[in-house]
N, C-alpha and C positions, 0 to 999 in steps of 0.2 A: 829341250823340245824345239823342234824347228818350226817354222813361222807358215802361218795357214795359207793356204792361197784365195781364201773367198774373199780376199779385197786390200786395193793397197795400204799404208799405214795412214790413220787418220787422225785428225786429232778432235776432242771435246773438252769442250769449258765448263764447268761447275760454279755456279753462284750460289753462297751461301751466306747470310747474314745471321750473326750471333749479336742477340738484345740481351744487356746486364746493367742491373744498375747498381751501384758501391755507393752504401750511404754515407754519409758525409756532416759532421754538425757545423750547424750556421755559429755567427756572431765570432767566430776564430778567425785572425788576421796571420799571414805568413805566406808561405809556398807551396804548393802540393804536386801530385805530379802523379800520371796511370802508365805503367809500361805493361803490354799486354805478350805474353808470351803463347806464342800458336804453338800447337803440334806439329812436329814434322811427319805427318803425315803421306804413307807412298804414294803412289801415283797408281798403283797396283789395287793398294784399298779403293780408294776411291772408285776405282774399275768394277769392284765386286758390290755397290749398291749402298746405302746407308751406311756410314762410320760415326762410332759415338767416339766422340773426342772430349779431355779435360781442356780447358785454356784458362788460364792464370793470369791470375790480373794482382800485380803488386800496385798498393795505394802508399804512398808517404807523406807524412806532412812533416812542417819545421815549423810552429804556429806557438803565439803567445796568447793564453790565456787566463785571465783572472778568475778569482774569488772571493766572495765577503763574506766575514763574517765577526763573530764577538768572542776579543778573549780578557780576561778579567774585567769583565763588563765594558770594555772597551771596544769599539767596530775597527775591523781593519780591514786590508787589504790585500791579498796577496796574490802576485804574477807569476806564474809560471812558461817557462821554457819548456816545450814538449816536441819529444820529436817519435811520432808514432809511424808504424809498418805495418800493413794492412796487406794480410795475403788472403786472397781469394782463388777459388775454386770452382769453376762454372763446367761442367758437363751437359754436353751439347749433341745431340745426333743431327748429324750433317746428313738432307736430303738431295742428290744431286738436282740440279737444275736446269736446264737450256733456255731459260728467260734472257733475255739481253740485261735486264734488273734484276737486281737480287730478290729471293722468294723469300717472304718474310714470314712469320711465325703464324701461328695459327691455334697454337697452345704447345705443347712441345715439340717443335719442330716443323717443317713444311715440306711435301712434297710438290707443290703448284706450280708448274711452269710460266705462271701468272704473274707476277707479283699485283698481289691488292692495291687499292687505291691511297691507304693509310695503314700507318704501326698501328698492332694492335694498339686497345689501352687497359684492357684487366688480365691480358693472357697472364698467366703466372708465368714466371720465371723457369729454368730448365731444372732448375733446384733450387733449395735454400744454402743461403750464401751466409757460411759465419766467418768473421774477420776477430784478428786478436790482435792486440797489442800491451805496450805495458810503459810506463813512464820512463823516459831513460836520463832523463837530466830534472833539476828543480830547483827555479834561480828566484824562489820566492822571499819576499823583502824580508819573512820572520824565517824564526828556524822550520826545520822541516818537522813540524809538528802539525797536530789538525785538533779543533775543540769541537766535542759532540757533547751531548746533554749527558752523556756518563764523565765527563772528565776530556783531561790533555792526553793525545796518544801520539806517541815519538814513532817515528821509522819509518820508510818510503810507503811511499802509496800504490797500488797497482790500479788497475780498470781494465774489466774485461767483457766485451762488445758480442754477444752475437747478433746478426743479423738477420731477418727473411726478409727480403726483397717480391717486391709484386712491379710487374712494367709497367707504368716508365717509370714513374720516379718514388714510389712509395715506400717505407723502411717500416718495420717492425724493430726496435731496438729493445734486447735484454739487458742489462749494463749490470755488472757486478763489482763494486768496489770493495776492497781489503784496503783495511788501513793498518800499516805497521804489525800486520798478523793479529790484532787485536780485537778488529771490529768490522763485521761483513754487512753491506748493503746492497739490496737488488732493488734496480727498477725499470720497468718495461715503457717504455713513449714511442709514441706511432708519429714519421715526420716525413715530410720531404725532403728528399735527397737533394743535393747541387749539384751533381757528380752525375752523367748517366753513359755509359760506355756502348756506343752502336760496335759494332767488327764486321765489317766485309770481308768476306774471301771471296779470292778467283783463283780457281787451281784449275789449269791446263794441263790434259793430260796428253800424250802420246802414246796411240795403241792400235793393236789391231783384230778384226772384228771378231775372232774366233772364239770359242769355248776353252779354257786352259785344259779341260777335263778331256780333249780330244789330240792326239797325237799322233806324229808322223808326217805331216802336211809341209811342204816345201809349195814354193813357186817362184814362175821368172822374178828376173831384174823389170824393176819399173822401163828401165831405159829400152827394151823394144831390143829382137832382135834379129840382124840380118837378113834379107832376103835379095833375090835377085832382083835389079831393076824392072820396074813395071810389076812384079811378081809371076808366079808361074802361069804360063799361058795353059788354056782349053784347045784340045785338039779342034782342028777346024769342022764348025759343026754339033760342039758339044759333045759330051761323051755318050757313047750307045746305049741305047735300054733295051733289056730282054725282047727277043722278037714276040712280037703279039702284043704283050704289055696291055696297057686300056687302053680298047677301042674308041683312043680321042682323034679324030679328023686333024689335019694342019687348023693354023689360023694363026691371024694377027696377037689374040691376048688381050690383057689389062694395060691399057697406057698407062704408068705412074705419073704423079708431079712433075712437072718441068724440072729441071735440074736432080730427078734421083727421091729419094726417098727422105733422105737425110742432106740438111745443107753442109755444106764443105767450110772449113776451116774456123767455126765456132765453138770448139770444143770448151766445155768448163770442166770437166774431169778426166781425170789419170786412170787407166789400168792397170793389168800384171803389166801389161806391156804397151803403154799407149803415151798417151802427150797432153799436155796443157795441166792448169791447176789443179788440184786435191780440193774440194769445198772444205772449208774450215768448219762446216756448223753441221757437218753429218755426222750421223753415231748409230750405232749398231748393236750396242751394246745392251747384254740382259740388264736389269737393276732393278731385285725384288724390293717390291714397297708393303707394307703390312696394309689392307682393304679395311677402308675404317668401316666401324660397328659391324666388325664381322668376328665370330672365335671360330679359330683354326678349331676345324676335326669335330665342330660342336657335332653331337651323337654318334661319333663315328668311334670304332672300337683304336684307334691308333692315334699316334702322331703324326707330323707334318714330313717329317725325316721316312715316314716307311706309308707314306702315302695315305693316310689317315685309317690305318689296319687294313684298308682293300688292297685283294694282290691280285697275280695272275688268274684267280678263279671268282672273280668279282661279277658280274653282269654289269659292262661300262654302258652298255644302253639307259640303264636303271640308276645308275649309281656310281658318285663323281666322287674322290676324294675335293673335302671343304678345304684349300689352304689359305684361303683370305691371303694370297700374295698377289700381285698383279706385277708383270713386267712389260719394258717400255722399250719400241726400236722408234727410232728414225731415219728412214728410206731417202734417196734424191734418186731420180731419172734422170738421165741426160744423155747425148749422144757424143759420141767422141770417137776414134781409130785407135784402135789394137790392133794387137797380131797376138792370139791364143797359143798358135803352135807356130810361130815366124814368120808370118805371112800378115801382112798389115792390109785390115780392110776399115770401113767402117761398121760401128755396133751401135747397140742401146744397153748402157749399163746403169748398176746400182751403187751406188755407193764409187762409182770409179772400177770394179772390177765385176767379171763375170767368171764362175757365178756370183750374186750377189752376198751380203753376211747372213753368215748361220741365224736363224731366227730359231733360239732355245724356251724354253718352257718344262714344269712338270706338269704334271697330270694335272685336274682342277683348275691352275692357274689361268689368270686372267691375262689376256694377251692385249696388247695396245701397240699397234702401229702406224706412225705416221710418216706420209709419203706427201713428196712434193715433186710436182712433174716440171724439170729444167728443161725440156725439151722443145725446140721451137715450132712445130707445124706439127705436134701428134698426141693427139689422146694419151690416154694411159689409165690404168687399174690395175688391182692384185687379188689373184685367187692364189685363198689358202688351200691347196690341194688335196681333198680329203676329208678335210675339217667338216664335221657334221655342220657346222654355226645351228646346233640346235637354240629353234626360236628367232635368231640372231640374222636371219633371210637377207638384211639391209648389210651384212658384213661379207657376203660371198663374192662380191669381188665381179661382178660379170656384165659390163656394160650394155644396154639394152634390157637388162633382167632385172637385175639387182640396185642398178645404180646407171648415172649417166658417167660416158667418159671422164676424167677429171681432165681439164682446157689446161693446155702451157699458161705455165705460172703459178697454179692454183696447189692449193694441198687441202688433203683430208685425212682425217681418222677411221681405223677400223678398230674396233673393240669387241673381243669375243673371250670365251671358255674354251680352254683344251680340253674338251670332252673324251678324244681319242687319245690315244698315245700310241709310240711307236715314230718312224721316220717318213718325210714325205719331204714337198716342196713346196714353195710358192710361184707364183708368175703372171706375168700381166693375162689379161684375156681379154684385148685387145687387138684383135687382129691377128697378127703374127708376130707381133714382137717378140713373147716369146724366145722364141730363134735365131733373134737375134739380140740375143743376152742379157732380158729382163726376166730372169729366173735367182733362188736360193734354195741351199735345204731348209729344212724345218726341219727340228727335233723336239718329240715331246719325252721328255725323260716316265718310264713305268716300269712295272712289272717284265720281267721276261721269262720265257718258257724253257730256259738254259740257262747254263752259266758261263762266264766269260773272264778273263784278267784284263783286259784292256778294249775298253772302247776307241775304235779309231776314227769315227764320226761321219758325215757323207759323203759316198764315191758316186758322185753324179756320173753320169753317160749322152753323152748326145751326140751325136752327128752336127756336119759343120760345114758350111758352102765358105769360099773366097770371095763370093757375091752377098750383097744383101739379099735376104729370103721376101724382102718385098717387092726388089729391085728382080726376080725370077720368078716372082707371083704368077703371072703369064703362063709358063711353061707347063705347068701342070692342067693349068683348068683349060688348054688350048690344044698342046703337041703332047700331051701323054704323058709319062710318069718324068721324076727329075732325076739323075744323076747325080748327088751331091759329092764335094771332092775327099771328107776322112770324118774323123771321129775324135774326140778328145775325152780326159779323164778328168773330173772336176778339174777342168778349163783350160786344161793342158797335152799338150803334144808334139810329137816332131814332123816336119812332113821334107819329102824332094828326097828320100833315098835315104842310103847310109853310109856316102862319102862325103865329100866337101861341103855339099851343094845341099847338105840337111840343113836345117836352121829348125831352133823351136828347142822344146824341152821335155823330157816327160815327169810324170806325177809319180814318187816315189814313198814307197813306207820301208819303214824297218821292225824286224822280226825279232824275237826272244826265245831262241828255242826253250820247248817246252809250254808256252803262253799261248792263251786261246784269245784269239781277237774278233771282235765287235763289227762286222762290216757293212753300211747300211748303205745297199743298193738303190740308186733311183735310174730310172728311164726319162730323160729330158727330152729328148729326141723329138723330132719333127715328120720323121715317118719310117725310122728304123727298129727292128727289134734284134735285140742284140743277148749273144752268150757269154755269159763272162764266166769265165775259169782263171783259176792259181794254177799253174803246171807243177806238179808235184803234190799237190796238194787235193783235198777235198772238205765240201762244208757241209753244217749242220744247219740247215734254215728253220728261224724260231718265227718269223713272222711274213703275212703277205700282204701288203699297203697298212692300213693301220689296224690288222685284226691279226692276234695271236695266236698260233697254232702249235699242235701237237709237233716237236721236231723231227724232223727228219733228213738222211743225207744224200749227197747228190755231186758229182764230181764239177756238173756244171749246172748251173742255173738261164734260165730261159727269161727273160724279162722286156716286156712288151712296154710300148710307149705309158707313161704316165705311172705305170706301175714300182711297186717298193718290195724289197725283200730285206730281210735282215738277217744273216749269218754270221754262223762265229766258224772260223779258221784256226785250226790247231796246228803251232808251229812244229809240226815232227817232222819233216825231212831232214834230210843232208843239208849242215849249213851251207848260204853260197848267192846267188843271186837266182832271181825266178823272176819270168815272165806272169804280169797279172794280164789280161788280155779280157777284152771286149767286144766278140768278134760280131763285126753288122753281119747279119742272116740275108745272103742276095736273092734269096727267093721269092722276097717280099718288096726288096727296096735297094738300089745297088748304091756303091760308095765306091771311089776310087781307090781309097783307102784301106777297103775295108777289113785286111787283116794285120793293120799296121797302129792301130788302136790299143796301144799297151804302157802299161805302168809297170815297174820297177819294184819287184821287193827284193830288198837286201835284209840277209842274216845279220845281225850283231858283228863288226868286225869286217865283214867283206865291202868292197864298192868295185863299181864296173858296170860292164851289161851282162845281163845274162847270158846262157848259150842253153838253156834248156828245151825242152822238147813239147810242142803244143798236144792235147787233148784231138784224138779225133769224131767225126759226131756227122750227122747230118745234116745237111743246109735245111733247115725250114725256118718256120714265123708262127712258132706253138706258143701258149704257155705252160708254166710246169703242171705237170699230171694232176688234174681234179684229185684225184681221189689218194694224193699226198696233203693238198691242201684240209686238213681238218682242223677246224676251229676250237682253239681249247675253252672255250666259253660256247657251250653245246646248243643249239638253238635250231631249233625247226620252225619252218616255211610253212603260214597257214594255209587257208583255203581262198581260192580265189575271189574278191568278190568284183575286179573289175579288171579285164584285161583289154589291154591294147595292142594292136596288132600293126607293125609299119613294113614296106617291104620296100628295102632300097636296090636304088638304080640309077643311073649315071646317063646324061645324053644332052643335047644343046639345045638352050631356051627357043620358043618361035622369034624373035625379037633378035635373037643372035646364034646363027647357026654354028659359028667356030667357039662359041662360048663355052663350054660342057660344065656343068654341075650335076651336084648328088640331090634326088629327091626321094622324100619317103611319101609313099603312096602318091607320087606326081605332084608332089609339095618341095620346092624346097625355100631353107629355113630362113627369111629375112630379118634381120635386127634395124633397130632404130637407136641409134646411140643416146638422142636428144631426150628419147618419150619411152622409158623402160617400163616395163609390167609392172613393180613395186611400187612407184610413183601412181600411174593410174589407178591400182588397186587401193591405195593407200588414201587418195584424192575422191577418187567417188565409186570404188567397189566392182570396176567394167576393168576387162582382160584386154587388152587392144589385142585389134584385131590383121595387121599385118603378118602375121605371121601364119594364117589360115587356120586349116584343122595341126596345124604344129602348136598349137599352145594348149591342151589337152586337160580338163578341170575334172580336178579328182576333190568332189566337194566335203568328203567324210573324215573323220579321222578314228585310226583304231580298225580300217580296213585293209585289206593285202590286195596289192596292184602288181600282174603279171604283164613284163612287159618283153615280147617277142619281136625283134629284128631280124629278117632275116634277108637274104639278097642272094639275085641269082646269079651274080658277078664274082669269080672264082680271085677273090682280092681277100684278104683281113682286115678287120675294122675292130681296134682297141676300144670299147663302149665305156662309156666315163660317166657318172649318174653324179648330180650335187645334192648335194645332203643328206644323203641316207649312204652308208652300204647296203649292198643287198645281195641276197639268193641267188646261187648260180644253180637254177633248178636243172637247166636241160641244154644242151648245145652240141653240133655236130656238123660233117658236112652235106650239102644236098640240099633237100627243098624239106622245109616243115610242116606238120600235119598232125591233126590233133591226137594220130595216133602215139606220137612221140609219149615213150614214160616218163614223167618228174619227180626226178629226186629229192621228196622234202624233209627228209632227217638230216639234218645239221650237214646241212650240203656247203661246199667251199663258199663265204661271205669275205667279201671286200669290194673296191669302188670302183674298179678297173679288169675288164675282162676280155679275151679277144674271142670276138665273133669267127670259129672255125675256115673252114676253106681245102680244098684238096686243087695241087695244082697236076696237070696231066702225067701221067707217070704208071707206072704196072696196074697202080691201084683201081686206075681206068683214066676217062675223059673228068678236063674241069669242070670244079662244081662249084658252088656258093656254100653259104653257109647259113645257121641260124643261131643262134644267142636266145635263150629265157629265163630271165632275172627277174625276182620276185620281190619283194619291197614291203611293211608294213607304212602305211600315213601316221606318220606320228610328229613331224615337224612343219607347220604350217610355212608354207613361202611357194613362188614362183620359183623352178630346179632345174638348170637345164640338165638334158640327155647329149648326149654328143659323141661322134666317135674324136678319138683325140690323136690321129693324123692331123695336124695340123693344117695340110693343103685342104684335105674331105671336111674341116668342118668350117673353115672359113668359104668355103664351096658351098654352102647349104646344107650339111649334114649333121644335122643338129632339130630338136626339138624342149620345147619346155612346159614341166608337169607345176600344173597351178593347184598346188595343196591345200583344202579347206580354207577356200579365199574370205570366208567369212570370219576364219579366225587371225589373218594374217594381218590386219592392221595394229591390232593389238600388241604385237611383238615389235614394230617399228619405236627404235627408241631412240634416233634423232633426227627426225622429219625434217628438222632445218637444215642440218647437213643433206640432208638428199634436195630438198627443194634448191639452194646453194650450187651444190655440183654442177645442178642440172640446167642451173638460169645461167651460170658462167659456163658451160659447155655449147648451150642455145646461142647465146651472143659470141662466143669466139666463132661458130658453126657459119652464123648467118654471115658474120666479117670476113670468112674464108673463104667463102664459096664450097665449104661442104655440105656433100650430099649427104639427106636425112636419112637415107638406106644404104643400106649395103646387103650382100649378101653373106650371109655365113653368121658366124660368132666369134 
């Protein structure tokens, strides 16, 4: 299997302490001696989560000891020579750790990244410990006989020791002596041991962050490669955008920070392709823990292995397979320079690579990740994309809503349920970062609506400037739409032609003819919507963001920013090499690049480039066909009982004419990083109020919310809703009216939709478009709405639904952590001189 490209190789430390204690009898003079034999244990196990291991502990002694007693009425004395071997047996389940101390027990075993303040002192032991041995010499002054009240019995003596051990030092001893085969003796004495054996391990592993269950994944050399001096220049002027484009006026723009967005020459992490140290204390890695006082599958018709009986026709709204597993990542933010496709800028990455590490899971499980921001001057957070966080409002990740910034330096925990399943992403939702490579996939392992022979795991998609996207922030909200210069395929590419002067790399899989492959599409993208086709080929798509559907085929798939598809590809062609291709749609959003955007599949046996022959189609900025989307979990859209109604529009604040922003209803959306809606609601039950009629209180729950966007501005807008999926009742292009019919029979559901559009052409003059999405309240939290163009919703285009605020405090389960975040966000804020608003989200 070749080596993933979601991050460079990293390494993790395990600390594990093994408590035993080998009893030992007092009043014996001599030598003793423990030599402890560990497992060699791989570095591989270790990787997969919990290992129970034996470890062996041989005890020896060389000790003289006496006895008294009476033989023909006479008292003697007799010393013996003994030299006893003492093998022990300890089985031990090793929890991995990332404490600097080792995590000490807890009863059988620990998963605490803590270590407590003291050894325990009654835990029991990992097991009961029996030791044997037997007399091997005997240098007693009489002969080797022994007087018991039946008489003289001749011939060696044996004694035989079991053990149970309790920590630290307590024995249970059984002891059974035979004397010369003639006469057996048992007797049980409870004592303290002399002897008590701690065992520290530290095992270093070297690894890298991917799933072994997913294959085909190549990426660059850490070492960065070539480009021309200075890098490729922009024709003078920037490159052209369609005539007309948005009606944005010249102007000055956003000043950034003094010196650029990101400071120069402090990098602490490494890339595919970038420079400075690798963090030695990052991990990424899954590592199922069993969830105390929980039984897998309790009333559920299955086991843990097939998802606790629920399959593909389960209702996940209702009903979660119970695995009482929980697994654990560890994130870092930091800033540093790559070059993705050979072109060295600077980024914001995870883990040292972008994308960042696979974030796995199955269905049910409990997710745990902890993020630390290494970054020197920038906020940061992570939305799980998609993720309902049913109940769970404080885990969504969206600063100003959900939570404050988290301040350089600082880290925090998110802890939620995989309630959905299927593939999606995570990413900051701050700002724009984003885009510039604070992204991963996420995989929730479930049921599928197909069948397949090989999972090949996420083929992210995004668009890709040679500038920082912060550092060009300007251009959009001032002189009109932006020009970015290509595209990359989970994090890779080539750019500058197809002679010398290429530099860069592409993302390559390999085929088995005859084999159906797994391929789980995301849109990372920043305002592209792109087609991605196999030339030669054609797929079966089982799913659409994290909701399963009836299959269906399609030579090529449409895939709009934020959205997921999942396909399986049957390797029937001619073997050989094939363009996999991603094509940006310039209808919507231009790329310099934009039909240069491809990955490599090779047959079994072949290498090269391909020379095959692309798909032809129409340039637009669709998604795929409604009425393909059909949800295999059949569910209709009730009745209305509270609609909202927003109509966006773009133009310059009074305060700043060259400014342009998106407003819905002549609002547009302000956040406050410092003073987020969860906290105040949590604090004293009030909605703050900067955000005007954009924070929108829907106080019921077990009601259906109809919510219509629509806008006279002949653009598309990808609608992204938190915590619920919902009902794609009705949408088209033109102007909406209540005439409009809705579709509420198990009409297409998932989290990501695009708001239609007609741009000028036979069909007539441009039009706008409408969007109506319909939603049950069924998860109490603060949600934002947002279109998820990236420039449009850091612009103002965004709002957030305050869900039965009366039952939302309820569900917050660690107030200190938010109170925490939000006081060290406050004081780095007031220290920096940042502004308590901004626009957008």
């Amino acid at each position: 299997m070749a080596p993933s490209p979601y991050t460079a190789e990293t390494t993790k430390t395990y600390y594990t302490t093994i408590y035993a204690t080998v009893c030992t009898d007092s009043g014996e003079t001599g030598t003793t001696s423990l030599v402890v034999t560990e497992p060699a244990t791989t570095a591989a196990a270790y990787q997969s989560g919990a290992v129970t291991e034996t470890h062996t502990y041989v005890y020896t002694e060389d000790v003289i000891t006496s006895t008294t007693g009476i033989s023909s009425g006479a008292p003697y004395t007799s010393t013996y020579h003994i030299t006893r071997t003492l093998t022990t047996t300890v089985t031990a389940t090793v929890y991995p750790s990332t404490s600097s101390a080792a995590a000490k027990p807890t009863g059988h075993g620990s998963d605490s990244a803590v270590a407590p303040a003291s050894e325990p002192t009654s835990a029991p032991m990992y097991g009961s410990i029996t030791l044997t041995w037997s007399t091997s010499s005997d240098t007693a002054t009489t002969p080797p006989s022994y007087e018991t009240s039946s008489g003289v019995i001749s011939g060696p003596a044996t004694s035989v020791s079991s053990y149970t051990t309790t920590y630290p030092t307590t024995c249970t001893e059984t002891i059974t002596n035979t004397y010369g085969g003639n006469s057996t003796s048992v007797i049980t004495t409870t004592y303290t041991s002399t002897i008590t054996s701690v065992i520290s391990k530290t095992v270093t592993v070297s690894q890298t962050s991917s799933s072994s269950a997913h294959t085909g994944y190549t990426y660059p050399s850490a070492s960065g490669y070539p480009h021309p001096t200075g890098g490729y220049p922009h024709p003078t002027g920037g490159y052209p955008h369609p005539t007309g484009g948005y009606p944005y006026p010249s102007g000055s723009g956003y000043p950034y920070p003094t010196g650029g967005p990101y400071p120069g020459g402090n990098s602490t992490t490494v890339g595919p392709t970038g420079t400075g140290a690798l963090p030695t204390t990052t991990t990424s890695e899954m590592h199922p823990h069993p969830t105390e006082d929980c039984i897998p599958c309790e009333g559920q018709p299955g086991t843990v292995d097939n998802f606790c009986g629920l399959d593909i026709n389960t209702n996940y709204y209702k009903e979660i397979p119970k695995t009482c597993r929980t697994v654990y990542y560890d994130l870092v933010v930091s800033n540093t320079t790559f070059a993705p496709d050979g072109v060295e800028r600077m980024g914001l990455l995870i883990n040292g690579a972008m994308p960042g590490p696979l974030i796995e899971a199955n269905w049910g499980d409990t997710i745990v990740v902890h993020i630390t921001n290494e970054m020197q001057n920038n906020g940061t957070a992570l939305h799980f994309h998609g993720m309902r966080q049913y109940y769970t409002n404080e885990m969504d990740g969206v600063p100003s809503i959900t939570q404050c910034a988290l301040a350089p330096g600082e880290s925090m925990t998110y802890k939620f349920v995989a309630g959905n399943y299927g593939s999606s992403w995570y990413h900051s939702h701050h700002v724009l970062q984003t885009y510039d490579g604070v992204f991963g996939p996420m995989i929730i392992n479930g049921p599928h609506s197909a069948k397949y022979d090989v999972d090949m795991g996420a083929v992210m998609l995004q668009d890709w400037s040679h500038d920082p996207v912060e550092a060009i922030f300007a251009r959009p909200s001032s002189n009109g739409p932006i020009t970015l210069d290509t595209g990359l395929i989970n994090g890779m590419n080539v750019f500058g032609g197809n002679g010398s002067t290429q530099v860069g790399k592409r993302f390559e899989m390999t085929f088995k003819p005859g084999k159906k492959y797994l391929l789980r599409l995301v849109n990372g993208a920043i305002q592209t919507t792109f087609k991605f086709h196999i030339d030669g080929h054609s797929f079966t798509v089982i799913s659409n963001d994290y909701v399963p559907i009836v299959p269906y085929k399609t030579d090529i798939v449409n895939i709009n920013i934020g959205q997921r598809y999942n396909v399986i590809v049957e390797a029937n062609a001619t073997p050989g090499n094939y363009w996999a291709r991603s094509d940006a749609q310039q209808a919507c959003a231009t790329l310099v690049n934009s039909r240069d955007i491809k990955a490599i599949v090779h047959y079994e046996g072949f290498t090269g480039l391909p020379t095959s022959v692309s798909k032809t189609y129409k340039d637009e900025c669709v998604d795929e066909p409604y009425a393909s989307l059909v949800p295999v979990v059949a569910l209709n859209a009730g009745k209305e009982s509270q609609e909202i109604h927003k109509t966006v529009l773009i133009g310059p604040g009074p305060q700043t004419p060259n400014l342009f922003k998106w407003t819905l209803d002549g609002t547009t959306f302000q956040s406050q990083w410092g003073n987020p809606t969860l906290e105040s609601v949590y604090e004293n039950g009030t909605i703050p109020t900067y955000s005007g009629n954009l924070a929108i209180e829907v106080p019921k729950l077990g009601e259906w919310v109809y919510l219509i966007i629509e806008s006279p501005i002949p653009v598309p807008h990808p609608i992204h809703l938190h915590g619920h999926d919902f009902f794609i009742i009705a949408q088209g292009a033109g102007p909406y009216s209540s005439s409009v019919p809705m579709n509420l029979v198990n009409p297409p559901r998932r989290d990501v939709a695009n708001m239609p559009w007609q741009a000028a052409g036979p069909a007539g003059p441009p039009l706008g478009g409408y969007l109506v999405i319909a939603f049950e309240t069924d998860n109490p939290g603060a949600w934002l709405v947002h279109c998820h163009i990236g420039w449009h919703s850091t612009m103002g285009f965004a709002l957030q639904i305050i869900e039965n605020v009366e039952g939302i405090k309820a569900t917050v389960k660690e107030p200190e952590q938010l109170e925490d975040t939000c006081s060290s966000w406050r004081t780095y804020a007031a220290a920096s001189d940042k502004v308590p608003y901004d626009s957008g989200i």
